[in-house]
C-alpha positions as YAML, in Angstrom:
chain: A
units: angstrom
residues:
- id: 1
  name: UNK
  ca: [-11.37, -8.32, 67.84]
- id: 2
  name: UNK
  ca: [-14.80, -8.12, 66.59]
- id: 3
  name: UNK
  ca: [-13.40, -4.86, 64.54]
- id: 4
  name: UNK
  ca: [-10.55, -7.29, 62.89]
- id: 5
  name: UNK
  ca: [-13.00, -9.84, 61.79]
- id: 6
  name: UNK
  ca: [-15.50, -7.42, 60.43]
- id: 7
  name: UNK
  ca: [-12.71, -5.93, 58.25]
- id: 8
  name: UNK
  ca: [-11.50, -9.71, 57.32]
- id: 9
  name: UNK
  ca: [-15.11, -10.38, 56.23]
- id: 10
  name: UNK
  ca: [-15.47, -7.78, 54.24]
- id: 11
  name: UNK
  ca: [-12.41, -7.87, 52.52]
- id: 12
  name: UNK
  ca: [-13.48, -11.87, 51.72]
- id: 13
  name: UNK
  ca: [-16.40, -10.24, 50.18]
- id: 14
  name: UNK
  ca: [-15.18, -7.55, 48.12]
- id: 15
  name: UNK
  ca: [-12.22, -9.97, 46.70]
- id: 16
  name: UNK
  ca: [-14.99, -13.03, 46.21]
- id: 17
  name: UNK
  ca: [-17.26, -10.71, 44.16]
- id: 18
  name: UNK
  ca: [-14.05, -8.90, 42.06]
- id: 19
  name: UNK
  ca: [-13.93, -10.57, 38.90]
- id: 20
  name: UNK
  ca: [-10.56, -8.74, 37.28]
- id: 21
  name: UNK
  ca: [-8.61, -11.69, 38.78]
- id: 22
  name: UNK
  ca: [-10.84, -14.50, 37.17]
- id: 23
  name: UNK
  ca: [-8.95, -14.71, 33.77]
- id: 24
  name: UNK
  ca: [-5.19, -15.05, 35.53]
- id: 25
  name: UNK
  ca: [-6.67, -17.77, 37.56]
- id: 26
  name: UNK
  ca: [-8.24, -19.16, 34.43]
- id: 27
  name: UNK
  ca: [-5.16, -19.42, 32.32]
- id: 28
  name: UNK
  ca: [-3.30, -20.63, 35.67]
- id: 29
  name: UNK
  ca: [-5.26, -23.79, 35.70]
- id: 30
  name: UNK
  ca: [-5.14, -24.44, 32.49]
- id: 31
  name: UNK
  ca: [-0.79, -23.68, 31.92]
- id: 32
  name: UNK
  ca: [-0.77, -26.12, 35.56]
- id: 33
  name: UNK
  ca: [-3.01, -28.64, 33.16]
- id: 34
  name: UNK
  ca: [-0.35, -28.63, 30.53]
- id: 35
  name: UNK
  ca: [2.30, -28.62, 32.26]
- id: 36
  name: UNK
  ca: [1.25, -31.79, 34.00]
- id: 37
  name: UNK
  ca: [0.19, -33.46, 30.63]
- id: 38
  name: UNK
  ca: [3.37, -32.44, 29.74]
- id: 39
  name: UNK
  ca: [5.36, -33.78, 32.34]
- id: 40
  name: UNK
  ca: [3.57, -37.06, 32.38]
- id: 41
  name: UNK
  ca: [4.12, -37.95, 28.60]
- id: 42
  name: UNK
  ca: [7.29, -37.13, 28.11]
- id: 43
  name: UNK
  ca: [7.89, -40.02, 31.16]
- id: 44
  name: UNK
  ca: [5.89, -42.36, 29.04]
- id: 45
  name: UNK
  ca: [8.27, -40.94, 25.63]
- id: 46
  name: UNK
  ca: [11.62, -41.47, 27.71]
- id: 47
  name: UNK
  ca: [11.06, -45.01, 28.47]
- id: 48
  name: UNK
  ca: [9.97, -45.25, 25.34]
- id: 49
  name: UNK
  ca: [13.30, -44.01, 24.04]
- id: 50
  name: UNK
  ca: [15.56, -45.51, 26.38]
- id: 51
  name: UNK
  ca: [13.86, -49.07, 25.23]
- id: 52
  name: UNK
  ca: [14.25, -48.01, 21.33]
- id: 53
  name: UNK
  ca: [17.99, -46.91, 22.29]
- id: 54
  name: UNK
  ca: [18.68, -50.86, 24.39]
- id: 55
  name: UNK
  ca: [17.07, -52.99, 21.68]
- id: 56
  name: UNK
  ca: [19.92, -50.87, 19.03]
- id: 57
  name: UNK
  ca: [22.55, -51.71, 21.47]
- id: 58
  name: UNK
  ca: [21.71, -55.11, 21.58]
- id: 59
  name: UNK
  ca: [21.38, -55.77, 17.99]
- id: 60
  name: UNK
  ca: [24.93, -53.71, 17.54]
...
């Protein structure tokens, strides 16, 4: 057991201090960032829309 969590540690270690990853992760939080702003005004444009769209319909 004591083997197994030698061998975990160290692998924690050698993947904290590897830095080849550090740019994916970087442009993975910032796509996930976009993709959120994205998401979240084009709710805000629908309704937007869809009230543009009734107030036409009424008028008609």
């Amino acid at each position: 057991m004591h083997r197994k969590m030698l061998k975990f540690y160290l692998t924690m270690l050698n993947l904290a201090s590897d830095e080849e990853g550090q740019d994916l992760i970087e442009y993975a939080l910032v796509s996930a960032l976009i993709a959120v702003s994205v998401v979240s005004s084009s709710k805000h444009i629908a309704s937007a829309i869809s009230s543009i769209f009734s107030n036409v319909s009424s008028s008609m």
